[in-house]
C-alpha positions as CSV (number, residue, x, y, z in Angstrom):
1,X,54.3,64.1,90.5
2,X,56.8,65.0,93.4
3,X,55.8,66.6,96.0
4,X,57.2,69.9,96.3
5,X,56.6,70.7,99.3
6,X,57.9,68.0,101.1
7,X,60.9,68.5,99.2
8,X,61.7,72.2,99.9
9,X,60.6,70.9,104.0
10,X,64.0,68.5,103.6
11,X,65.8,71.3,101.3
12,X,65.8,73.4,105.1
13,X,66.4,70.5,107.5
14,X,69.3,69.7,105.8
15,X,70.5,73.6,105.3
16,X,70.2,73.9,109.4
17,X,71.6,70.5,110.1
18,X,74.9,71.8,108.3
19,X,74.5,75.1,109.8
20,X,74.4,73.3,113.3
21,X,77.4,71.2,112.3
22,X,79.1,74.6,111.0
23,X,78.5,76.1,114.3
24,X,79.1,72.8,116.5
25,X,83.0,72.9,115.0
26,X,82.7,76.9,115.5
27,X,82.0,76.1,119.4
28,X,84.6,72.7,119.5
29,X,87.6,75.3,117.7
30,X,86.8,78.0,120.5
31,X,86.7,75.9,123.5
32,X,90.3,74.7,122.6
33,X,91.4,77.8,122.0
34,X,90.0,79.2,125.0
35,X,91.7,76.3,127.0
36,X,95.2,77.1,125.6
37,X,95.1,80.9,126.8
38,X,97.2,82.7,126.3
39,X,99.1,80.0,124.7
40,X,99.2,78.5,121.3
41,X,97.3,75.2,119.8
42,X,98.8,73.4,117.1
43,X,96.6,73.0,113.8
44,X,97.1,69.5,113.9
45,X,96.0,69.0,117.1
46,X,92.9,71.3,116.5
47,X,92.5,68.7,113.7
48,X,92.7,65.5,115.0
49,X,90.4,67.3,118.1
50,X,87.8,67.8,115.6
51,X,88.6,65.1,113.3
52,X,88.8,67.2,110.0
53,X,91.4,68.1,107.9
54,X,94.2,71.1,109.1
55,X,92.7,73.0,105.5
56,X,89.2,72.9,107.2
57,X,90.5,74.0,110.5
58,X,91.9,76.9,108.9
59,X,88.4,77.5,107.2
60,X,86.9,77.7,110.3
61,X,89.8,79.9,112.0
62,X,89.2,82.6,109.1
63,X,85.2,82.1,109.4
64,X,85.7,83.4,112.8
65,X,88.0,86.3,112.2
66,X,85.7,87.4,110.1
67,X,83.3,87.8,112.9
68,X,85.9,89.9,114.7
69,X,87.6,87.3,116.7
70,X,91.3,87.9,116.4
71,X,93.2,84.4,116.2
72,X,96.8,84.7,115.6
73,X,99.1,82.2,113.9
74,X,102.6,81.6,114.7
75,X,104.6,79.1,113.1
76,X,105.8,76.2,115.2
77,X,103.7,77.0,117.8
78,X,99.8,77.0,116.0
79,X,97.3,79.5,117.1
80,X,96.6,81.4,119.8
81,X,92.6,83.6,120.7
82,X,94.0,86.8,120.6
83,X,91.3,89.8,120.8
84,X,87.5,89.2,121.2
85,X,84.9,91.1,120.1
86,X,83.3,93.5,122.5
87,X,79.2,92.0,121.6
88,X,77.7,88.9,122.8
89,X,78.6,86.0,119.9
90,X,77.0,82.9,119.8
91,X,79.3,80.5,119.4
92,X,82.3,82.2,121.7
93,X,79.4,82.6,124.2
94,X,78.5,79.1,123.8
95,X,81.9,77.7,124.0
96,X,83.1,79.8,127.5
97,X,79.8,77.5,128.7
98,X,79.7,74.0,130.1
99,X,78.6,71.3,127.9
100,X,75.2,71.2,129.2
101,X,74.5,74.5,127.4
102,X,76.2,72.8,123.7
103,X,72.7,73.0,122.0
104,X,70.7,75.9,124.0
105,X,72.5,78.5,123.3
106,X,69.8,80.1,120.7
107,X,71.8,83.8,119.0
108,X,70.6,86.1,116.5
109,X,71.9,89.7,115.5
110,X,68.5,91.1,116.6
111,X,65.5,90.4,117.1
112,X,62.2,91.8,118.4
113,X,62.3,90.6,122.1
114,X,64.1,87.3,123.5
115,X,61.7,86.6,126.1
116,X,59.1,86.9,123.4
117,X,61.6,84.3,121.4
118,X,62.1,81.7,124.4
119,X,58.4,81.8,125.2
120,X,57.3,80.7,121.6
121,X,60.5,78.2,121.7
122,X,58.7,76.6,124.9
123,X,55.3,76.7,123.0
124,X,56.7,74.3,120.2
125,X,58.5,72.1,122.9
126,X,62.0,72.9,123.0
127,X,63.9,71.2,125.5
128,X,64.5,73.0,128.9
129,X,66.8,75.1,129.8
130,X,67.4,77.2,127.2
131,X,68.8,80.8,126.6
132,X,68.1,83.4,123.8
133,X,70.1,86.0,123.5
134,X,70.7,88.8,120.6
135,X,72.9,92.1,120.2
136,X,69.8,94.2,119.6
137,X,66.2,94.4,120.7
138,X,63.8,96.1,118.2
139,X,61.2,96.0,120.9
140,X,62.3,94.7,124.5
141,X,60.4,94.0,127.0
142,X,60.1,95.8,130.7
143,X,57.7,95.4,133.4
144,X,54.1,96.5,133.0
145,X,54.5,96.8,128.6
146,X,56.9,99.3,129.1
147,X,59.6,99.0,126.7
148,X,63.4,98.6,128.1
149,X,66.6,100.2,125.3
150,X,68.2,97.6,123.3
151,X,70.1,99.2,121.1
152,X,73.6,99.3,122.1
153,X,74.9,96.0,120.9
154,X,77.7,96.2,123.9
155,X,74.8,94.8,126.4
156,X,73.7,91.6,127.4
157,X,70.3,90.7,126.3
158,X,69.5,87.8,127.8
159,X,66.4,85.0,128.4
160,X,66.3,82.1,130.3
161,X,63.4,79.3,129.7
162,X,62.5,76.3,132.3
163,X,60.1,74.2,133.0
164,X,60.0,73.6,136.8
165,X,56.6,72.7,136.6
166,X,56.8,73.5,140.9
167,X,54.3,75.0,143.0
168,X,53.7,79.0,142.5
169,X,54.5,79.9,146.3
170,X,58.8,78.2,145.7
171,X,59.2,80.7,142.7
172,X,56.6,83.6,143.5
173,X,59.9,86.0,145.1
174,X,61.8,84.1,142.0
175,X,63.1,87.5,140.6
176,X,64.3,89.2,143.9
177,X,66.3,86.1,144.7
178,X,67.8,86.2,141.0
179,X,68.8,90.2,141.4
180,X,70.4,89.4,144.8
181,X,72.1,86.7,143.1
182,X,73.2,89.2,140.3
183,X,74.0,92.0,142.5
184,X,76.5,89.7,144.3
185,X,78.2,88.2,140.9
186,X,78.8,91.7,139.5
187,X,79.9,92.9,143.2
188,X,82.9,89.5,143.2
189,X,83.4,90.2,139.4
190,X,83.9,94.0,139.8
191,X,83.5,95.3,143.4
192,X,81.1,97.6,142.6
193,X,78.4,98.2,145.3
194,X,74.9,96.9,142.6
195,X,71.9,97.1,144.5
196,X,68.3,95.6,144.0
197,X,65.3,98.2,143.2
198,X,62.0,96.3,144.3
199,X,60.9,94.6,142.4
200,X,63.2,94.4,139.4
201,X,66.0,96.7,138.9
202,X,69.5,96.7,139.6
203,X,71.5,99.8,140.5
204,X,74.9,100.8,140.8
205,X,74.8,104.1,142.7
206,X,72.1,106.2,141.5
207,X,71.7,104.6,137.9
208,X,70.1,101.8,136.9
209,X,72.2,99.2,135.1
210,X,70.2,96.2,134.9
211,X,66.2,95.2,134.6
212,X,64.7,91.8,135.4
213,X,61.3,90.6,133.8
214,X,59.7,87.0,134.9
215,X,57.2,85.4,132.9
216,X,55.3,82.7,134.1
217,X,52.6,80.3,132.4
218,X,50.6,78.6,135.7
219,X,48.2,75.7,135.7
220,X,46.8,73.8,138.6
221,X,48.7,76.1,141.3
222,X,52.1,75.2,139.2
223,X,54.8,77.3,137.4
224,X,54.6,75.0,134.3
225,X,56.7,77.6,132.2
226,X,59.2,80.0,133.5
227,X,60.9,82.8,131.4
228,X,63.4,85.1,132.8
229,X,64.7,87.8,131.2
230,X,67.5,89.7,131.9
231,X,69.0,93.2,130.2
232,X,72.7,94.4,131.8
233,X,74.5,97.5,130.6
234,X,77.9,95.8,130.2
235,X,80.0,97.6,128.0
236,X,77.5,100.2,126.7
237,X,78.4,103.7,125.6
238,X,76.4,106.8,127.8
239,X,77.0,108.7,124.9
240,X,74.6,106.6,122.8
241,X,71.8,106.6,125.5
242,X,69.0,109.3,124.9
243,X,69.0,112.4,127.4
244,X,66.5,111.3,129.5
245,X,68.4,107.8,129.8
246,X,71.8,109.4,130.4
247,X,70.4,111.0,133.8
248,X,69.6,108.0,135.4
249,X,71.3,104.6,133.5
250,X,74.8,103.5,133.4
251,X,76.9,100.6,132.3
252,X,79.1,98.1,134.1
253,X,82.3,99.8,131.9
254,X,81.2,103.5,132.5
255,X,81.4,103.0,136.1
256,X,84.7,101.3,136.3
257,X,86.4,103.3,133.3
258,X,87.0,99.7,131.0
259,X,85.4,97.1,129.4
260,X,84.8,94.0,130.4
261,X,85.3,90.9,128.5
262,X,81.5,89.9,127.4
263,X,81.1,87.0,126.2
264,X,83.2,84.7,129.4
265,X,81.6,87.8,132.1
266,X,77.9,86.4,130.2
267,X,78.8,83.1,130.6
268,X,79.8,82.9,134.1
269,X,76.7,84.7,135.1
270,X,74.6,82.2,132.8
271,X,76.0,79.8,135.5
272,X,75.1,81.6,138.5
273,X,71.3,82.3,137.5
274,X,70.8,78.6,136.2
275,X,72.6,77.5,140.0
276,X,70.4,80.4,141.4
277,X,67.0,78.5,139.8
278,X,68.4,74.6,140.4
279,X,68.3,75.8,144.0
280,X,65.1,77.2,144.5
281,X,63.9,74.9,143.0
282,X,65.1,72.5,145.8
283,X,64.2,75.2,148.3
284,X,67.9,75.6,149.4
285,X,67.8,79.5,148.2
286,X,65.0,81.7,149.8
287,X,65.2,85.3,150.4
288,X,65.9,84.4,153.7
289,X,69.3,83.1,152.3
290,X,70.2,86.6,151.5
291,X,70.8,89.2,154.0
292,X,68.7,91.9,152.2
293,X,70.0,94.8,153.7
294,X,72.7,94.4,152.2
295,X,71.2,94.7,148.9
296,X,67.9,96.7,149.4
297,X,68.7,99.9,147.4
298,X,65.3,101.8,149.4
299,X,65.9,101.0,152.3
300,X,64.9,103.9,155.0
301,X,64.1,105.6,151.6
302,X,61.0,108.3,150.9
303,X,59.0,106.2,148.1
304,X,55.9,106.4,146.4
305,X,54.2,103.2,144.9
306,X,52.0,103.2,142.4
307,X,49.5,100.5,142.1
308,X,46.6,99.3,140.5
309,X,44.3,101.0,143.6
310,X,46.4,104.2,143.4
311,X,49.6,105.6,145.0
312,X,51.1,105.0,148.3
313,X,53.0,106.9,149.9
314,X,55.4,106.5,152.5
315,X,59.2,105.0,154.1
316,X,60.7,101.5,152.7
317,X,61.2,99.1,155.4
318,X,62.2,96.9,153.7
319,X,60.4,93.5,152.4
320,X,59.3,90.4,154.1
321,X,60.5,86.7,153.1
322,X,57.6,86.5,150.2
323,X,59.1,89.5,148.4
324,X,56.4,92.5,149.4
325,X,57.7,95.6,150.0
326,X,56.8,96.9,153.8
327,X,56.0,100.2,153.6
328,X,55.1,102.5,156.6
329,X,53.0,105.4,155.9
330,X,52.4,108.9,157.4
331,X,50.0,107.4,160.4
332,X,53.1,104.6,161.4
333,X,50.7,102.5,159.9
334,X,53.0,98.8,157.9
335,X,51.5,97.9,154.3
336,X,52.3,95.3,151.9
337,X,52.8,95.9,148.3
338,X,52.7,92.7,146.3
339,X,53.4,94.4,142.8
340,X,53.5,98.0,141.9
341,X,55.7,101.0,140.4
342,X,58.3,102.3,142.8
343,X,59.1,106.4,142.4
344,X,61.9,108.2,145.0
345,X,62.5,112.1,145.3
346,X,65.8,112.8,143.4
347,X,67.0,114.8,146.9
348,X,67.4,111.2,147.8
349,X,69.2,109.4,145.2
């Protein structure tokens, strides 16, 4: 009698081996494209590229089109990527990447959470690094269970996964070097002043724009298992935000009055957090490397922390080279906060 199971097991290896194929020829017909901007590739050198036939090059070219990536076709001259779709997709998102990134670029429509996603992916032993990324959150994650707005599918939802399996004191300030890092990529990219909220926001004037959330799996004094998440209001609409959002939360394209182009803005910040983790890893990027001020959006601020003792209250001065805020209270007297919930009069904002 044959073994059914079994069978159905091989019925859906070999439905995702041709759906990584599909989606490997996807990434190989981008990349081309992307290289000829804004010019034109002919069909049959897409073919011979690829090595298939022109008949399934133009398969794939209308594949894509449906997914709202405008290619247009001129005769003589081939085709050209004309118009890209303002959401994060897969394979264009894999394709503005390096190589490295060819099979860990993990996509869906939506999904719950993609930390949640990268850390399961890291249980079952997928090879590091890895991203997840989706247009939609049904229920992202912030800091301290809170839950952080993914429904506008003109953000970046993003997680990284490593495995640096290196002592807990390299990557304990892992997450303020990272928002620094960020800060200064969106500052080149679009010379707007982003700033770094201890211990994992990122503000562009008085609205927050951006959230960070590390996850960490120890053993033995060891990160073994590092997930960093990372949600940035791109391209998303203020009208679509809730009330209570729209007071305090922006976008990158509300507060320069156009879009930017996602999918190659996502990728070349992919590359600067993965260069950001390589070299802390190597301990050639510290917070020292950064000069904070220059980033530290409470500085000289009013602030109230609450922690798991109570509140604080009190003036930022700062933070020290392990990431604690320095914070000086009523008496003169300097305290460290290692973790807690950061809270600043509006008068000051």
């Amino acid at each position: 009698m044959p073994n059914k199971p079994l069978a159905r097991k091989k019925n859906r290896n070999a439905s995702r081996k041709r759906r990584k194929d599909t989606q490997d020829l996807e990434v190989t017909v981008l990349k081309e494209l992307i290289k000829a901007k804004p010019g034109y590739m002919s069909g049959s050198d897409l073919a011979l590229r690829l090595g298939i036939s022109k008949v399934s090059v133009w398969g794939r070219l209308q594949k894509l089109q449906k997914d709202g990536i405008k290619i247009k076709a001129q005769r003589n001259r081939g085709y050209s990527l004309s118009k890209e779709p303002n959401k994060i997709h897969g394979e264009l998102l894999t394709a503005y990447l390096p190589d490295l990134w060819k099979d860990s670029v993990f996509y869906e429509e939506k999904m719950e959470s993609t930390n949640q996603l990268a850390s399961r992916k890291l249980v079952l032993g997928e090879n590091t690094p890895f991203i997840v990324t989706a247009n939609q959150q049904s229920k992202g994650k912030g800091r301290m269970g809170s839950e952080w707005s993914s429904k506008d599918f003109r953000n970046l939802y993003l997680s990284f996964a490593f495995r640096p399996a290196a002592r807990i004191k390299v990557l304990e300030p892992f997450t303020l070097i990272v928002g620094a890092a960020v800060c200064e990529f969106i500052r080149e990219k679009t010379q707007l002043k982003a700033m770094v909220k201890w211990p994992n926001d990122i503000y562009i004037g008085d609205k927050k724009v951006a959230g960070m959330l590390t996850e960490s799996r120890l053993e033995s004094e060891k990160v073994i298992d590092l997930v960093f998440g990372l949600g940035l209001n791109i391209n998303g609409r203020i009208t679509l935000m809730s009330n209570e959002l729209r007071e305090k939360a922006s976008s990158l394209s509300n507060e320069l009055g156009y879009n930017l182009p996602i999918n190659q803005f996502s990728a070349e910040l992919v590359q600067r957090v993965y260069a950001c983790y390589q070299m802390c890893l190597k301990g050639h990027l510290t917070l020292k490397s950064f000069d904070w001020s220059e980033y530290d959006f409470l500085a000289g601020k009013e602030i109230q922390v609450k922690t798991g003792n109570g509140r604080i209250a009190g003036f930022c001065k700062g933070i020290n080279h392990q990431g604690e805020l320095l914070l000086q209270d009523s008496f003169g007297k300097m305290i460290r906060c290692r973790s807690g919930e950061v809270s600043i009069s509006r008068a000051q904002l």
